[in-house]
C-alpha positions in Angstrom: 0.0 0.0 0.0 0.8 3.5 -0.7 2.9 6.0 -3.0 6.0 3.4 -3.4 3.1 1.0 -5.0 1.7 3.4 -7.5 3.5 4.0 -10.7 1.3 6.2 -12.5 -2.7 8.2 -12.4 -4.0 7.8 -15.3 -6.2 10.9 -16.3 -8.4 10.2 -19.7 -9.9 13.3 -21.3 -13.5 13.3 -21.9 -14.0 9.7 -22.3 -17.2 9.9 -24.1 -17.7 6.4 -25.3 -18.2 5.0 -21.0 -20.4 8.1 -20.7 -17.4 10.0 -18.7 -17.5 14.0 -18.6 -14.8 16.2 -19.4 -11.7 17.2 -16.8 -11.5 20.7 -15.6 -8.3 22.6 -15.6 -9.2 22.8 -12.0 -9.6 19.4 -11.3 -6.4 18.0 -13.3 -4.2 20.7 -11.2 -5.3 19.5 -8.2 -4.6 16.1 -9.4 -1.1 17.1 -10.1 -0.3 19.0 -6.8 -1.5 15.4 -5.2 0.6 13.5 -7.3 3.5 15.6 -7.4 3.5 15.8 -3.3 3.6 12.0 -2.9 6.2 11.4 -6.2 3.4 9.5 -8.5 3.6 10.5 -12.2 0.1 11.8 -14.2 -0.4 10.1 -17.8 -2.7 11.6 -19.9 -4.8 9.2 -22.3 -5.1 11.7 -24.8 -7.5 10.0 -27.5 -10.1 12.7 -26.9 -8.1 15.4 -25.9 -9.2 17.9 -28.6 -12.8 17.2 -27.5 -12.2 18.0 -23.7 -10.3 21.1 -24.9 -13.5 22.2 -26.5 -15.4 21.8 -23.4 -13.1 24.2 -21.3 -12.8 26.6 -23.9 -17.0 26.5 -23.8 -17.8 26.3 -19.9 -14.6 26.9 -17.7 -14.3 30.6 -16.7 -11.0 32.1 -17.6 -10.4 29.9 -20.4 -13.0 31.1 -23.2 -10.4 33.6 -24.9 -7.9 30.5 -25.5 -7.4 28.3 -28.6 -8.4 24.3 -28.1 -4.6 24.0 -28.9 -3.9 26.5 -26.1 -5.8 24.5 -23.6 -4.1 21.1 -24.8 -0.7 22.3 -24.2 -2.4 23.4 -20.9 -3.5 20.2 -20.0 -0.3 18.8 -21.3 1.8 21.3 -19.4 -0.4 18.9 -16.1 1.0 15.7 -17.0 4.2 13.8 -17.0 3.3 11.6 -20.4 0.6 10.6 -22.6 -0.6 8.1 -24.5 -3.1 8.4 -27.7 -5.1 6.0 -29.9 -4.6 8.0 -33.2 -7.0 5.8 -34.9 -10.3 8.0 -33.2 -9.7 11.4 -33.0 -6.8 12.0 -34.8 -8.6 10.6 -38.0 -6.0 8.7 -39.2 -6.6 4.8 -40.0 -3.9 2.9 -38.0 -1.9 3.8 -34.9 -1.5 5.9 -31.7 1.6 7.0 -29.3 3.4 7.0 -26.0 5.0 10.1 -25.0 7.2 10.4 -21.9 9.0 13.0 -20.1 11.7 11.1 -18.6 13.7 9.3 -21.1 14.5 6.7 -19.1 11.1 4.8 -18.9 10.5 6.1 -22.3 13.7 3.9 -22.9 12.2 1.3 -20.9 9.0 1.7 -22.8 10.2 1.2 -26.2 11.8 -1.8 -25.1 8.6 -3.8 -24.8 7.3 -2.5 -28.4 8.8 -5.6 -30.0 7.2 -8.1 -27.6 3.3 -6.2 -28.0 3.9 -5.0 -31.9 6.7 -6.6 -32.9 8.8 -3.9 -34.5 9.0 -0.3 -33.4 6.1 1.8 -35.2 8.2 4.3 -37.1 9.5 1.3 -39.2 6.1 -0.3 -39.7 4.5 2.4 -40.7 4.0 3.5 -44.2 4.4 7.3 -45.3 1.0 7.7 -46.5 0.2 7.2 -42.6 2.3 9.8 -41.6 1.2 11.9 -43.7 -2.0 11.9 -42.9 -1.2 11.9 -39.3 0.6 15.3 -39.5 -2.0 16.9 -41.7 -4.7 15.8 -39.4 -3.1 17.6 -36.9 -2.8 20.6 -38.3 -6.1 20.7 -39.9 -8.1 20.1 -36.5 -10.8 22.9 -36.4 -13.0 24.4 -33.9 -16.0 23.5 -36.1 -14.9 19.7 -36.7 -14.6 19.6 -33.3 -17.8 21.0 -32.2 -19.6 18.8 -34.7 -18.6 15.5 -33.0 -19.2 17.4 -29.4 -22.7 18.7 -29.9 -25.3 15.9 -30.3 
């Protein structure tokens, strides 16, 4: 029992398909403070990051006048890592990512790619795929957004 026995929290953002509601920029800073005063790391499962974003920007006060990506970074800025399942929001058709701050467990990460996937990703994957995972990045907008958010 305690700190020494958790290795991570694990935050998802808006995790619509369980019927889970968006994090707060509140709440995920108080979540750090914890974490950070008893040494436990926050990963961020990003998959629907762009969607939570949306829902700050819309209902938290003080955070209407920033951009979704403004509020991501924010939310990144929280965490010590994410992970992502590129093949939802992202809009690409295969794929996701790990992303660490320390480069150590990163290191330690990577190692067990080839026992889950069996090569690293950037050799697997085909160019087309990167392509369209860098344009679908950049071409993210408000109004995509708030069409898959408003139902």
């Amino acid at each position: 029992m305690g700190a020494d026995h958790i290795p991570y929290v694990c935050i998802a953002t808006a995790v619509n398909m369980a019927g889970g509601q968006p994090i707060s920029l509140g709440n995920l800073r108080a979540v750090r403070e914890l974490c950070q005063r008893h040494g436990i790391r926050v990963i961020h499962d990003a998959t629907r990051v762009a969607e939570n974003a949306y829902f700050i920007k819309e209902r938290e006060p003080g955070c209407a006048d920033m951009s979704v990506a403004e509020i991501v970074r924010a939310i990144c800025d929280l965490t010590d890592g994410c992970t992502m399942s590129a093949k939802k929001d992202a809009l690409v058709n295969i794929g996701g990512f790990l992303a660490l701050n320390e480069d150590d467990v990163f290191d330690a990460c990577r190692s067990l790619v080839v026992v889950y996937e069996a090569c690293t990703p950037t050799a697997a994957w085909p160019v087309a795929t990167w392509r369209r995972r860098h344009r679908s990045a950049r071409e993210r907008s408000v109004r995509h957004i708030k069409a898959r958010v408003v139902r």
